[in-house]
N, CA, C and O atoms as a GROMACS GRO file, in nm:
protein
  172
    1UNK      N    1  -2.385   2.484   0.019
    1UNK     CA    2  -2.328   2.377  -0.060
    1UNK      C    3  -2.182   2.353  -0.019
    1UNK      O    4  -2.120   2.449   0.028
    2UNK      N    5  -2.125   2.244  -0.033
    2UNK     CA    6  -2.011   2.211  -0.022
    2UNK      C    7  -1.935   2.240  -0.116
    2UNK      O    8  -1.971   2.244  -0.234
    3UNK      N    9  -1.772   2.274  -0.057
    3UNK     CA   10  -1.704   2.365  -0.152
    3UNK      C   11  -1.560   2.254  -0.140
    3UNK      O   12  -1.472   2.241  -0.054
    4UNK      N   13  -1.587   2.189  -0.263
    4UNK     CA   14  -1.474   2.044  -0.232
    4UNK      C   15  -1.368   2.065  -0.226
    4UNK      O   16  -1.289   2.026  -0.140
    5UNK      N   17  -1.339   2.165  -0.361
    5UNK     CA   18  -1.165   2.229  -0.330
    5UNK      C   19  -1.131   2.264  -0.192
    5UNK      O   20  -1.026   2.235  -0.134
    6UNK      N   21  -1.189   2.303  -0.165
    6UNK     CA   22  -1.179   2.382   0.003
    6UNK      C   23  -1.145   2.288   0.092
    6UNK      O   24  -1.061   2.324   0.174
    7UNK      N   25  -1.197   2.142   0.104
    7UNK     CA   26  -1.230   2.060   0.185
    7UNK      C   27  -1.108   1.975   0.154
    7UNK      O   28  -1.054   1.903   0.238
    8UNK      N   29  -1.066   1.988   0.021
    8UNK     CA   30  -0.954   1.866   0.008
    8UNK      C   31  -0.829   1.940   0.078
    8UNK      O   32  -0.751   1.879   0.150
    9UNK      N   33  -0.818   2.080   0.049
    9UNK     CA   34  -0.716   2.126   0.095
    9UNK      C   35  -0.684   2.090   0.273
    9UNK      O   36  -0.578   2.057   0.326
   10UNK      N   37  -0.808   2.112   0.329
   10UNK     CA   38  -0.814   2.071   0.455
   10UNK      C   39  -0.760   1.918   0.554
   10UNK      O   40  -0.706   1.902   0.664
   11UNK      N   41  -0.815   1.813   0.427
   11UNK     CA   42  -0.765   1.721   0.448
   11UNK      C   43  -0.632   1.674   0.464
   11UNK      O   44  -0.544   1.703   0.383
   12UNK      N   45  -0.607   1.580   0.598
   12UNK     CA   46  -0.480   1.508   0.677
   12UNK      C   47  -0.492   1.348   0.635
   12UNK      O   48  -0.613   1.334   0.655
   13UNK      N   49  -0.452   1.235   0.596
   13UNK     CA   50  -0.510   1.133   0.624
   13UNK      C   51  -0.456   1.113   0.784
   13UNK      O   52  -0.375   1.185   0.841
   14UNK      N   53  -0.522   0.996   0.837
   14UNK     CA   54  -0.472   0.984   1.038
   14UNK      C   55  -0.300   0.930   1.041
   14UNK      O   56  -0.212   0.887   0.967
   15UNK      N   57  -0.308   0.940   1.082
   15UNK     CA   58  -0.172   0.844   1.135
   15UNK      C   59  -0.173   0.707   1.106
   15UNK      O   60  -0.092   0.646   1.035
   16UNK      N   61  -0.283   0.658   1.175
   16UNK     CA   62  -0.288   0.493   1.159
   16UNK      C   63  -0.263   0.467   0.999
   16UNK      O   64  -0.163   0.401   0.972
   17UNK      N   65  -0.339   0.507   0.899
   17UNK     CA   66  -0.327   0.496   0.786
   17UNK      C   67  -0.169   0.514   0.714
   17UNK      O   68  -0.108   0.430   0.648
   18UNK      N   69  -0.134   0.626   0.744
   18UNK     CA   70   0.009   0.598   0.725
   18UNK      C   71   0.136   0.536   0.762
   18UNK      O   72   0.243   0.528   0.702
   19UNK      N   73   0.088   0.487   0.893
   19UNK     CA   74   0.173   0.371   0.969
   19UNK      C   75   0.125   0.253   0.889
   19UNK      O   76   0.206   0.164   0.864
   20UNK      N   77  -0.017   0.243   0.840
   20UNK     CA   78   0.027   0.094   0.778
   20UNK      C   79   0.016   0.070   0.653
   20UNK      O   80   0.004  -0.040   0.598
   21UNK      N   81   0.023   0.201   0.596
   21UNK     CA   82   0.099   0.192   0.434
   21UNK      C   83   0.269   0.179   0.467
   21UNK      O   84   0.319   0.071   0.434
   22UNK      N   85   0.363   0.284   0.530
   22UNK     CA   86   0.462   0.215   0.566
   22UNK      C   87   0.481   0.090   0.617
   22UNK      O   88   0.592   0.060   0.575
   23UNK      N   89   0.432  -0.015   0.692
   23UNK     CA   90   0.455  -0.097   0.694
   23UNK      C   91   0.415  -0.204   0.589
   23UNK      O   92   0.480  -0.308   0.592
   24UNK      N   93   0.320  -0.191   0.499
   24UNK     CA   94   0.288  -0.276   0.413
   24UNK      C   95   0.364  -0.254   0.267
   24UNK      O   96   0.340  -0.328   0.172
   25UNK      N   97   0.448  -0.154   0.258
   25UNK     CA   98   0.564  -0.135   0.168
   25UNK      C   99   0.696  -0.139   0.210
   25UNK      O  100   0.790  -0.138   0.131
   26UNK      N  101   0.713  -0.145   0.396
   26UNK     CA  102   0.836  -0.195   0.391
   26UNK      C  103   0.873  -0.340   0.398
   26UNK      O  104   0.992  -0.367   0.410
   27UNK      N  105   0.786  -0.434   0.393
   27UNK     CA  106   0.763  -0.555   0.380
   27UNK      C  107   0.753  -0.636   0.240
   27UNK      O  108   0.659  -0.643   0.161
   28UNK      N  109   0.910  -0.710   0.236
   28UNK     CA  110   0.942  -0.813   0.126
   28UNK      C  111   0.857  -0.909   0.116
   28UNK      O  112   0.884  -1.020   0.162
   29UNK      N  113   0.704  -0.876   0.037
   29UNK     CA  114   0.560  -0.965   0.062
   29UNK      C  115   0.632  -1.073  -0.050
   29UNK      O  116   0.689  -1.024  -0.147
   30UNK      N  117   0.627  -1.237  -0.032
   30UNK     CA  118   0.634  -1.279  -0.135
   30UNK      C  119   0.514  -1.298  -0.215
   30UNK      O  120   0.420  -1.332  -0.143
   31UNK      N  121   0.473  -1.287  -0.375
   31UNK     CA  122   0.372  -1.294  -0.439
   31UNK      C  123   0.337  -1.379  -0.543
   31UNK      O  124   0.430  -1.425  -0.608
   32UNK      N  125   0.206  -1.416  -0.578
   32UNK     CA  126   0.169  -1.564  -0.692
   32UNK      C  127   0.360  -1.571  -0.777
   32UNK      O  128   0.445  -1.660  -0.767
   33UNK      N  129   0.366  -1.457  -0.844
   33UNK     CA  130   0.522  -1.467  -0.987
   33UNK      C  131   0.639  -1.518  -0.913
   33UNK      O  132   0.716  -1.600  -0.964
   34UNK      N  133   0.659  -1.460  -0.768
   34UNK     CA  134   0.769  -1.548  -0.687
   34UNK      C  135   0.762  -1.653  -0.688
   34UNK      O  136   0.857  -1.690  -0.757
   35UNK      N  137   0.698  -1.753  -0.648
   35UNK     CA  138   0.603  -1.857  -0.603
   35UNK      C  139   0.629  -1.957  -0.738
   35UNK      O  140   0.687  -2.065  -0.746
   36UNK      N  141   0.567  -1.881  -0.835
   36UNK     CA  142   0.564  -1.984  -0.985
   36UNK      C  143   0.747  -1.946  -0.997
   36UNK      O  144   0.812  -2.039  -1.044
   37UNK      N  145   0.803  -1.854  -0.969
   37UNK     CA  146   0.939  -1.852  -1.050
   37UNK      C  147   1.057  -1.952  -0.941
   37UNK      O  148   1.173  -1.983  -0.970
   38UNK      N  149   0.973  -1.987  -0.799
   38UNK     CA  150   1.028  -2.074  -0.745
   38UNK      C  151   1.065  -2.226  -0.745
   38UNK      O  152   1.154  -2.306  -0.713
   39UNK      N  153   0.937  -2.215  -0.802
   39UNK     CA  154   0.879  -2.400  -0.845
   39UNK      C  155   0.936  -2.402  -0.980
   39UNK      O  156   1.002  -2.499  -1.018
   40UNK      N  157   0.913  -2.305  -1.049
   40UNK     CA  158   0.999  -2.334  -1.205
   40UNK      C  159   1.158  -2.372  -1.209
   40UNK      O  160   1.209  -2.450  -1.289
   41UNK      N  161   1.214  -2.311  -1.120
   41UNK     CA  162   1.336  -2.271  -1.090
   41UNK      C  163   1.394  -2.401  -1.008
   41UNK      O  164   1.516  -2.398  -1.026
   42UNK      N  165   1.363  -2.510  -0.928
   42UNK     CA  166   1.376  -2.563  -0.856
   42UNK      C  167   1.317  -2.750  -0.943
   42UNK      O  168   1.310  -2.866  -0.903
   43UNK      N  169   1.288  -2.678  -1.072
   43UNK     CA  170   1.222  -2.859  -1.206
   43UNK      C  171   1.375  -2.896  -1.253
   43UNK      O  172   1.395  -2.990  -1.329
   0.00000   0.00000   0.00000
């Protein structure tokens, strides 16, 4: 049987994965509330 504690401890996520969580949080995404607080902002 599989011994999950065991297995999580083992676990790395890859590289790639963490290269593109850093990049998708170092990125000023603009989003829908920007967007509406632009057009509001600009009546």
């Amino acid at each position: 049987m599989i011994d999950f504690d065991e297995e999580i401890k083992k676990f790395e996520p890859s590289k790639e994965v963490n290269e593109a969580e850093e990049a998708v949080y170092n990125r000023d995404l603009t989003d829908l509330t920007d967007v509406m607080i632009d057009i509001m902002s600009n009546r």
